[in-house]
C-alpha positions, -999 to +999 in steps of 0.1 A: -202-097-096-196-106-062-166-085-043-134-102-038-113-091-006-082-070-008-045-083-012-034-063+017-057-065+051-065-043+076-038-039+106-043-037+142-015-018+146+011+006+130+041+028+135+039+055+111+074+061+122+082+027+114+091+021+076+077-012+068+045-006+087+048+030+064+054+011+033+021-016+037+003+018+048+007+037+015+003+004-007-025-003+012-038+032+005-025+027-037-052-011-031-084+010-016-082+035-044-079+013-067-104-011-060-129+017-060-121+027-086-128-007-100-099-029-103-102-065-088-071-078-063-054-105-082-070-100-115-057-063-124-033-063-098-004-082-073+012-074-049+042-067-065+021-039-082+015-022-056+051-020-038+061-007-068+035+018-067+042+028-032+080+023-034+084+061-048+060+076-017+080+059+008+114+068-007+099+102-007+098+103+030+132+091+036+152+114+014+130+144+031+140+127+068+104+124+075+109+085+074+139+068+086+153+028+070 
């Protein structure tokens, strides 16, 4: 089975502070889990799986003010 490359690529840069580079952090986290744990990008999972997966996380952070919109 040959390996198929993730949805969500690596970034040269981020702002943790920021909270779309925050977001594509954590579902990019939620894609690297999964995919070692077996499942294949585009075949077991979209993108809109994983925003929705990260959506709570993120949320998270801004009702603590750890993360500001």
């Amino acid at each position: 089975m040959s390996e198929t490359a993730p949805l969500i690529s690596d970034f040269e840069h981020t702002d943790g502070n920021n909270f779309q580079d925050n977001f594509m952090l954590v579902a990019q986290m939620i894609e690297q889990s999964m995919c070692q744990s077996g499942a294949v990008p585009g075949v077991d999972y979209c993108y809109l799986d994983l925003y929705k997966l990260a959506q709570p996380f993120v949320l998270d952070q801004v009702k603590k003010g750890t993360l500001a919109l």
